[in-house]
C-alpha positions in Angstrom: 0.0 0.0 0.0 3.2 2.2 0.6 4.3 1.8 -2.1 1.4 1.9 -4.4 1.3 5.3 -2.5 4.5 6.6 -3.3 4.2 5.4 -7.2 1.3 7.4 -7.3 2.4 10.5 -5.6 5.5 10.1 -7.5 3.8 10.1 -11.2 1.2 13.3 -10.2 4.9 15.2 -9.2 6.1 14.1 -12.6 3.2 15.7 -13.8 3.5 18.7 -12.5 7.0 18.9 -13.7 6.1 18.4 -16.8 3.7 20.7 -17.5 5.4 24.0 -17.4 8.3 22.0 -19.4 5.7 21.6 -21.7 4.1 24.9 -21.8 8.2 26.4 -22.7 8.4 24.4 -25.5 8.5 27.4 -28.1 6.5 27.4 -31.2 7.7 29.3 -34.1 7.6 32.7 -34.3 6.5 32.9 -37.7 3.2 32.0 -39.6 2.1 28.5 -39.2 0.4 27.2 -42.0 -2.1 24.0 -42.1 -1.8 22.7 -45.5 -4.9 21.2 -46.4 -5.3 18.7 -49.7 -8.6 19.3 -50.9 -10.5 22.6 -52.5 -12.1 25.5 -50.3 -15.4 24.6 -48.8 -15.3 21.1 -48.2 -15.0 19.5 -44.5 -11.5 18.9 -44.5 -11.1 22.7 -45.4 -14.0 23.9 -42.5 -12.9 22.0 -39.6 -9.0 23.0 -40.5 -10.4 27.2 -40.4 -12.1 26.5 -36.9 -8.6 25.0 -35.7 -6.6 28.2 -36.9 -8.7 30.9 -36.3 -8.5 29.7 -32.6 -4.9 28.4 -32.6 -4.4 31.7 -33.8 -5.7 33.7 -31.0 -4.0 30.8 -28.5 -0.6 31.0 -30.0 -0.5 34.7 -30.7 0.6 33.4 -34.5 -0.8 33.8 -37.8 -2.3 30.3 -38.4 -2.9 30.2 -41.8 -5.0 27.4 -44.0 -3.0 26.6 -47.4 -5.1 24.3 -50.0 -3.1 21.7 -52.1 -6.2 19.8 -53.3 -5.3 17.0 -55.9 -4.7 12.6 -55.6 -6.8 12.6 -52.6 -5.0 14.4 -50.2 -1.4 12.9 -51.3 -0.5 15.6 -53.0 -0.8 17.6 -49.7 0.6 14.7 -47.6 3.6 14.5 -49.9 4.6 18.2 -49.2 4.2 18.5 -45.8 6.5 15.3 -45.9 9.1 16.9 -47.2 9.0 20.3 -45.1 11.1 21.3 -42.1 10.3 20.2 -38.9 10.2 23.0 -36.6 6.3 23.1 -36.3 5.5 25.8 -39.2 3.9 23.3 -41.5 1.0 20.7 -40.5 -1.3 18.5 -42.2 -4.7 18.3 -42.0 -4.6 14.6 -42.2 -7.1 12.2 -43.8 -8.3 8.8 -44.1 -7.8 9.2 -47.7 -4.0 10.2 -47.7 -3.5 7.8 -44.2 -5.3 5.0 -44.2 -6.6 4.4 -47.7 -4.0 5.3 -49.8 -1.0 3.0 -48.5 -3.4 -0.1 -49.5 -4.3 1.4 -53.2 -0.7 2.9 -53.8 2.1 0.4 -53.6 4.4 3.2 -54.6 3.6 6.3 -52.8 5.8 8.9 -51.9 5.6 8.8 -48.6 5.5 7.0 -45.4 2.9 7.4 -42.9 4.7 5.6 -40.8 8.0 7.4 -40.8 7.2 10.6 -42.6 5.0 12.8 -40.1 4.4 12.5 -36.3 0.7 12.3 -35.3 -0.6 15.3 -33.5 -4.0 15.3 -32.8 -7.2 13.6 -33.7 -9.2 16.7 -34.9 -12.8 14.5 -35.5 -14.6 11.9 -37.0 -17.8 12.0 -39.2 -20.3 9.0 -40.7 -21.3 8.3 -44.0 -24.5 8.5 -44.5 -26.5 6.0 -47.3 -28.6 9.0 -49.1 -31.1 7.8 -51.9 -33.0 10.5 -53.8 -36.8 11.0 -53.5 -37.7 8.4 -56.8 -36.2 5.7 -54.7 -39.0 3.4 -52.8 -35.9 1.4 -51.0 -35.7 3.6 -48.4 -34.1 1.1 -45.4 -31.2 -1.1 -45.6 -32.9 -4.2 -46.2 -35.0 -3.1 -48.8 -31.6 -1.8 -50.8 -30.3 -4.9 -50.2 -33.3 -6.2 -51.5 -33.2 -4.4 -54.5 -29.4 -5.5 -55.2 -30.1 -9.1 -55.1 -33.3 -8.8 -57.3 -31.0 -6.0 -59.8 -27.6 -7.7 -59.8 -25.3 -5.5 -61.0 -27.7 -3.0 -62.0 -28.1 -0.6 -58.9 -26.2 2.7 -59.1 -23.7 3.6 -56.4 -22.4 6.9 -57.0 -18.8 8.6 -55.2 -16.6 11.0 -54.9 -13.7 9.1 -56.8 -12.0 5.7 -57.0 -11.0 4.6 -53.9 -12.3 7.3 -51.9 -13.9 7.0 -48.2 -17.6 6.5 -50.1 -16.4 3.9 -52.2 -14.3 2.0 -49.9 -17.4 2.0 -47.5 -19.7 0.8 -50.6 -16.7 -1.8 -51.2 -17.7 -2.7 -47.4 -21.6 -3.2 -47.7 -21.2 -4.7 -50.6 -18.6 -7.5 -48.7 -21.2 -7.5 -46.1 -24.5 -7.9 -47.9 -22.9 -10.1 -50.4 -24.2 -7.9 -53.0 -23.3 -6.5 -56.6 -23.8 -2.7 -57.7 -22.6 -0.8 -60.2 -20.2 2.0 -58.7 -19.9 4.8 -60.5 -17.1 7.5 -59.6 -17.1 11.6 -59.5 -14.3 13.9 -59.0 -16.0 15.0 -55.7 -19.2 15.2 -53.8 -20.5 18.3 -55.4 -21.0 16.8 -59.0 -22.0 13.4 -57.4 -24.8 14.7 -55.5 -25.8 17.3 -58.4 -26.3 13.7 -60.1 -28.0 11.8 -57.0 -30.8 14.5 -56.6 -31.3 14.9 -60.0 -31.8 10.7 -60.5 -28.7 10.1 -62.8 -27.7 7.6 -60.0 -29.6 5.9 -56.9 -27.7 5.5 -53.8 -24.4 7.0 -52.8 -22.4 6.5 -49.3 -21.5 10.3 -49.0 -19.4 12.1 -46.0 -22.3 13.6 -43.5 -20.6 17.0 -44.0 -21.2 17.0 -47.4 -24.9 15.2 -47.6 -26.5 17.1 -44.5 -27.6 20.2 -46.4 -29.3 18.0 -48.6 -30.9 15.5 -46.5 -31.8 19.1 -44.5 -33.5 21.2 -47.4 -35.3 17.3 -48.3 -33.6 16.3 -51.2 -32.2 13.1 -50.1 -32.9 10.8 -48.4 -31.3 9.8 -44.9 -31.3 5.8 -44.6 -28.7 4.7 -42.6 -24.8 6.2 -40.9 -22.0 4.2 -40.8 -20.9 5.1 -37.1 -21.5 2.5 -34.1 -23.4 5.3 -32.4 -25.5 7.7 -34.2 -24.3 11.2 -34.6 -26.0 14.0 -32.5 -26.6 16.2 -35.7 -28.5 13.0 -37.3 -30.3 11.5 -33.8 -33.3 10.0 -36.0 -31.1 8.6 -38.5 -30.0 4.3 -37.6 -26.5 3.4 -38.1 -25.5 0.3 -40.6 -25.0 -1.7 -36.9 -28.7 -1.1 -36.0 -30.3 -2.2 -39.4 -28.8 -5.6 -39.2 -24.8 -5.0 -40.1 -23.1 -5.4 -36.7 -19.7 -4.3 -36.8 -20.5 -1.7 -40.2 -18.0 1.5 -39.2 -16.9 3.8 -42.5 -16.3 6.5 -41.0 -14.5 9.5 -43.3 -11.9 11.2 -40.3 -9.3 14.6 -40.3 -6.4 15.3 -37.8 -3.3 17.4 -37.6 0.2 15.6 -38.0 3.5 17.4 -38.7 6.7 16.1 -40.3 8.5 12.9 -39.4 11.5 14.9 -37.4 8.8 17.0 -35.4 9.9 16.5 -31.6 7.8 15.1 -29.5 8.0 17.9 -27.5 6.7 20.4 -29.7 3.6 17.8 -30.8 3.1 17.2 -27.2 2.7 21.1 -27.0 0.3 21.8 -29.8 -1.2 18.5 -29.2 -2.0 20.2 -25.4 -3.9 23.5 -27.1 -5.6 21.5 -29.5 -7.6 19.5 -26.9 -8.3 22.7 -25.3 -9.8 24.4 -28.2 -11.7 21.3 -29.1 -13.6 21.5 -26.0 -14.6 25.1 -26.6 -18.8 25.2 -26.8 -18.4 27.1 -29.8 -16.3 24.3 -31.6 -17.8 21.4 -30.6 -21.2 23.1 -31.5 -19.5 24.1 -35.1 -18.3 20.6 -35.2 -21.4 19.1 -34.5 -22.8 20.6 -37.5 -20.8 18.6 -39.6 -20.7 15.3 -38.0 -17.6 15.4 -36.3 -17.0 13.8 -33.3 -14.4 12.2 -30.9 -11.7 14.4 -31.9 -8.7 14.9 -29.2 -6.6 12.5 -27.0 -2.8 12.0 -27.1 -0.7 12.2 -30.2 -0.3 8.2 -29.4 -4.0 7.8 -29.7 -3.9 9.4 -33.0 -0.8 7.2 -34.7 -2.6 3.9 -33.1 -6.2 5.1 -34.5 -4.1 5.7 -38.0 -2.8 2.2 -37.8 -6.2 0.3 -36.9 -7.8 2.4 -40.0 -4.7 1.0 -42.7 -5.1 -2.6 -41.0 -8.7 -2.3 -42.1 -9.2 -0.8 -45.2 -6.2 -2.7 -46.4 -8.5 -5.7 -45.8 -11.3 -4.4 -47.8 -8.9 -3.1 -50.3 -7.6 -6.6 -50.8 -10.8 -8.5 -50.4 -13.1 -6.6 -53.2 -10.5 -6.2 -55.4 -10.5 -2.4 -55.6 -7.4 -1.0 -58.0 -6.2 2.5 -58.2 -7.2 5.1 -60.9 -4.6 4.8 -63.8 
């Protein structure tokens, strides 16, 4: 009991050591940008303005969001890879460019691994299965249904080969044992111009993207592909509740630096960003786009990375999905 006693008080004085250690760790005294690889406007892009307006104001820094959009956030990735690492350059991070990407590129660039150090988990969104109003399958069986009575003939739409939506249509499709016809946009915008106007059926689209539309009534909410339902979608079931236990796609952002960052300095941002995603006005901006969860230690984010590339490696493999040419 001593002893447990003294481990104890010794670990809350190592603590408190620590933490003004941590709080000297200088940041740069220069702008800080968060390069970003997809276009103005989309979630990525939103949820990485909240961060650096606030980081801003915390750090007494300009915090400034630079858009590389191209490959799926690789072309971002593969910069920030390749900048110093004294804390001036992040990456809004993605499931795309590190978790998706390592299983459809066998030749990339860079290393998720050993090019960047995790920072933070900013937030994780669902999918949500959206159908437009001509649709009568409206529930998960039903589309499943429909699949197995219209082999191959079911429209799937996406925001790209090998994209988050298509990789979690890659998973129902595992799931259900089902055929569909997938057929790939460059983005959501065009995709759901195409969904809403009945070009195409069904589409597993990013809840940031689909809500203004499931919103104003255009299309149709079936199902999320969270284990718990998301608070901006309460009335909406996950994939788990209408008979898929286990379903999670989920489409996720986070902040990582270079692969020499110390692990000092991300320990130090890493602090300031759990802060700020606590504020009421974040999490209540944040909520508005689906995003959840976001925050813990830096380790918490490069373990979450690694579950995600185990996984999608697996679907990857196991439907056969191949990289644009």
């Amino acid at each position: 009991m001593q002893r447990r006693t003294f481990i104890g008080a010794s670990g809350a004085a190592a603590a408190t050591l620590a933490a003004p250690m941590l709080r000297a760790q200088s940041l740069p005294s220069g702008p800080i940008r968060i390069i970003v690889g997809f276009a103005p406007g989309g979630g990525t892009d939103i949820l990485a303005r909240v961060i650096a307006q606030k980081l801003g104001i915390a750090w007494n820094v300009p915090v400034l969001v630079e858009n590389k959009a191209g490959a799926a956030g690789m072309i971002a990735a593969e910069y920030v890879a390749r900048q110093p690492s004294d804390g001036s350059t992040l990456l809004m991070a993605h499931i795309n460019s590190h978790a998706i990407a390592p299983a459809l590129t066998p030749k990339m660039t860079y290393s998720v691994e050993n090019d960047f150090v995790p920072v933070v988990l900013v937030g994780v969104t669902p999918n949500l299965l959206i159908c437009n109003e001509q649709q009568p399958a409206r529930t998960v069986k039903d589309v499943v249904a429909l699949c197995k009575q219209n082999p191959g003939k079911v429209s799937f739409g996406s925001a790209g080969t090998g994209s988050a939506q298509h990789l979690a249509l890659e998973m129902f499709k595992l799931a259900a044992k089902i055929d569909a016809i997938h057929v790939p946009y460059k983005g959501s915008g065009p995709m759901l111009t195409d969904l809403i106007g009945g070009q195409i059926q069904y589409s597993f689209d990013t809840m940031t993207a689909a809500t203004p539309h499931v919103k104003s009534g255009k299309a149709i909410a079936i199902a999320q592909t969270r284990q718990k339902r998301a608070k901006g979608h309460p009335n909406v079931p996950t994939m788990a509740e209408s008979g898929f236990a286990g379903f999670e796609a989920t489409t996720w952002y986070g902040l990582v630096g270079p692969g020499k960052l110390p692990s000092v300095l991300a320990a130090r941002m890493n602090e300031d960003i759990n802060k700020i995603l606590l504020m009421p006005d974040v999490v209540e901006k944040f909520e508005q786009y689906g995003a959840e969860d976001g925050g813990g230690s830096p380790q918490k984010f490069g373990d979450f990375i690694k579950v995600e590339a185990k996984k999608w490696a697996k679907v990857v493999k196991d439907a056969g999905v191949k990289a644009e040419s």
